[in-house]
N, C-alpha and C positions, 0 to 999 in steps of 0.2 A: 538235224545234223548233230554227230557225235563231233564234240570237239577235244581233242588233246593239247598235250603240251606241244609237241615237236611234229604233229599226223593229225590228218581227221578225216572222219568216215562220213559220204553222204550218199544216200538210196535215193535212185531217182528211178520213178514208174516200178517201184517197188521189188523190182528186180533185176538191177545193177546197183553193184558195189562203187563205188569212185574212192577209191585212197588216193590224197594228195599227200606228198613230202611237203613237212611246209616248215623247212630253215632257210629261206631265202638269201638270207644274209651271210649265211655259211655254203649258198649254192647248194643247197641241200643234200650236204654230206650224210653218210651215214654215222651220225655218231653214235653211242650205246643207250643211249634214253631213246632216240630213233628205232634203233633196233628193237629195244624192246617192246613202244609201242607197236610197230608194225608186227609182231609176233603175234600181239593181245591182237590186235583188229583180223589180220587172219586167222586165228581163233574162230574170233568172233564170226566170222562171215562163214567159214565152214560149217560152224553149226548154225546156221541161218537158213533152211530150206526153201527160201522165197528166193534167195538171190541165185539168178541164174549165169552170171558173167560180171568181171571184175575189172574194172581201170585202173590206172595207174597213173599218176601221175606228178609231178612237180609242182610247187605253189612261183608264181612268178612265170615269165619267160626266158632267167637267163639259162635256169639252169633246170634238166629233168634230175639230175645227179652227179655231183663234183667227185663221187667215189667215196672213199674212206676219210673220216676226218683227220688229217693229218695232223692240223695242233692236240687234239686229246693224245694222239701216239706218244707226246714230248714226254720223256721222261717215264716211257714203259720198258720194263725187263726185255728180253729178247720173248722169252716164254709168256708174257702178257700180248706182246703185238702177236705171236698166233694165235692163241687163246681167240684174243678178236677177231683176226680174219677167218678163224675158223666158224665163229658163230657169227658171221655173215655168210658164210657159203650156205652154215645151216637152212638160215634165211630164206636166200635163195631157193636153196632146195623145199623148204616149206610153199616156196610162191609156186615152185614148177609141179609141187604135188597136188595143186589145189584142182578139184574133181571139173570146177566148171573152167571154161577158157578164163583167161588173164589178155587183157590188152594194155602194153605198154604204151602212154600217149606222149611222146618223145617234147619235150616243150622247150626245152635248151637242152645248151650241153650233156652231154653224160659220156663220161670218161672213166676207166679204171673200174670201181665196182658199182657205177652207177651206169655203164654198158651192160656189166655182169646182170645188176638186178635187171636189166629190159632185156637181157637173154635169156632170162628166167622164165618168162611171160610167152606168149603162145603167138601173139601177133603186135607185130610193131608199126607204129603211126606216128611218123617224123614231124615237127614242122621243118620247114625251108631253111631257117636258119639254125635248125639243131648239128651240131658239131658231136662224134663218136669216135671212140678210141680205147683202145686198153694201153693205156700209157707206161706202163707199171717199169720195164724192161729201161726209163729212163730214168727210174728212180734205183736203178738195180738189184729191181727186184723181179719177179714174174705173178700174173694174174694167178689171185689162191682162190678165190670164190667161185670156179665153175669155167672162168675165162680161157682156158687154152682148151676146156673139152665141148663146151657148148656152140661156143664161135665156130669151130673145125668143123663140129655136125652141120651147121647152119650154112657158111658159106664155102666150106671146101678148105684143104689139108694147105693148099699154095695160100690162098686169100688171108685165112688167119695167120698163117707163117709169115710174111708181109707185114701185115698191121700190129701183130705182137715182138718182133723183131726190130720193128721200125720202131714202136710206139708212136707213129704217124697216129694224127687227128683227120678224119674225113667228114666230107660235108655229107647233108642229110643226101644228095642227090647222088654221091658216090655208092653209099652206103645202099640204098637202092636199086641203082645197078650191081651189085656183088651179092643181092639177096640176102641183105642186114637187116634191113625194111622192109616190111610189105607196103608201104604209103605214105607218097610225100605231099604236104599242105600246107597252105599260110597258116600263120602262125593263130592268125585272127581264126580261123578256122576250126582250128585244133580238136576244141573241144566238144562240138556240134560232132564234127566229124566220126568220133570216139565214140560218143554217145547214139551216131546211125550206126556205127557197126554194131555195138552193143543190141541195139535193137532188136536189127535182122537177127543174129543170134539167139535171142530170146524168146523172138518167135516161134523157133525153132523146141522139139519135144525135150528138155533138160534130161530124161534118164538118157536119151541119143546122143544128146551132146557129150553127158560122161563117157559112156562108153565109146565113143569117137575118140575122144581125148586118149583116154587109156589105149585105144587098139592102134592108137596113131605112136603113141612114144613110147608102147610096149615092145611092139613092133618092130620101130625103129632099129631098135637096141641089138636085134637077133637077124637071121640067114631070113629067104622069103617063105621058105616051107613053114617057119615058127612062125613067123609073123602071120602068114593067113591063118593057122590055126587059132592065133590068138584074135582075128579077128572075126573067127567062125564062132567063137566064146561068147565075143561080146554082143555080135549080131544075133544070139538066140534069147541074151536076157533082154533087148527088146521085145519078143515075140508077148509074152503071154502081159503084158503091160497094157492099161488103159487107154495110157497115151497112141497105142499102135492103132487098136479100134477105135480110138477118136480122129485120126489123122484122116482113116482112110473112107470114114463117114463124113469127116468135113468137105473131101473130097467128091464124093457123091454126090454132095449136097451143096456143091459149090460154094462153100464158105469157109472161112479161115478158121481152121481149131483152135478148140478152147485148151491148151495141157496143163496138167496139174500134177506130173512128175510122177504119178504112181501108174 
């Protein structure tokens, strides 16, 4: 285990990542020493070619992310509080860049930019008592980190208009049904839970997975004539890849392939 001051990285079966937030005691706000190690550790894990899929998660159960630190704000210029909320969106956007999937494992609360950061992430895994919300609009302000464009893709132009307007808090099982989550769990569960889908993932050919990823949120973004081409792109730099004649000889052969990403 890599340990930090505010984060820490631990590899389990040599190919997942697990970042926990671990300021418990501040519900693990994002404050700027946070940020900055979560920067170094996605770094770090991008240039790590063993790690095939990445967790997320909270130290404790109250809280997965309380948002921004609001005491460090005390006493910043106007042009320091963007400053910071800007290099958290960065953030963000660094998580949503990261080539292998990202799972957020919702473990408490996350409200304001600690939703934002588990909208970053590719697949979301609630416990029961995790509570979600962009609260921001009660503090009269509005979500800067990604929260009025992310949320909109994810559950629809009415749902996010609702929850950002309201700054209503929802439980993890609302949340769920509006397709905020993909998965609700006790809490005791969490992290078994995170760690099978992680799994199944991994199992899977890692140059496929990038190019999924890519052709999934490249996609997205454009009309369907763009988007198939861009997934006609990425479905031919599988072709000439080891991993494709090892898949399909494992097959053969009735056994689970071995992939080693080239």
């Amino acid at each position: 285990m890599i340990l930090s001051n505010q984060a820490t990285i631990n590899i389990v079966d040599d190919h997942i990542a697990v970042i926990t937030l671990n300021r418990p005691e501040s519900a693990n706000a994002l404050s700027t020493t946070l940020l900055n190690e979560l920067t170094t550790m996605i770094g770090e894990i991008n240039q790590n070619k063993e790690i095939r899929c990445t967790i997320l998660t909270g130290a404790k159960d109250k809280a997965f992310c309380a948002g921004a630190d609001l005491k460090e704000r005390q006493g910043m210029s106007d042009d320091d509080v963007v400053a910071t909320v800007t290099y958290i969106g960065e953030t963000m956007t660094q998580i949503e860049q990261m080539e292998m999937p990202v799972i957020a494992a919702l473990n408490g609360v996350a409200f304001g930019g600690g939703l934002e950061l588990a909208l970053a992430c590719d697949v979301r895994i609630a416990a029961k008592h995790a509570d979600v919300g962009l609260t921001e609009t009660s503090l009269a302000i509005i979500p800067g980190a990604g929260g009025t464009q992310r949320l909109t893709r994810l559950v629809g132009l009415g749902q996010a208009k609702k929850m950002i307007f309201t700054a209503n808090r929802i439980s993890a099982m609302e949340a769920l049904d509006i397709g905020l989550v993909e998965q609700v769990v006790d809490k005791d569960d969490l992290y078994e839970e995170a760690i099978q889908l992680a799994s199944q993932i991994i199992s899977n050919g890692p140059i496929a997975l990038k190019l999924a990823k890519q052709a999934i949120n490249q996609g997205f973004e454009t009309d369907l004539k763009t988007g198939l081409s861009i997934e006609q792109q990425c479905y031919r730099q599988t072709i000439p890849t080891q991993d494709r004649l090892e898949g399909l000889q494992a097959f053969q052969e009735k056994r689970k392939p071995k992939y080693i990403g080239l």
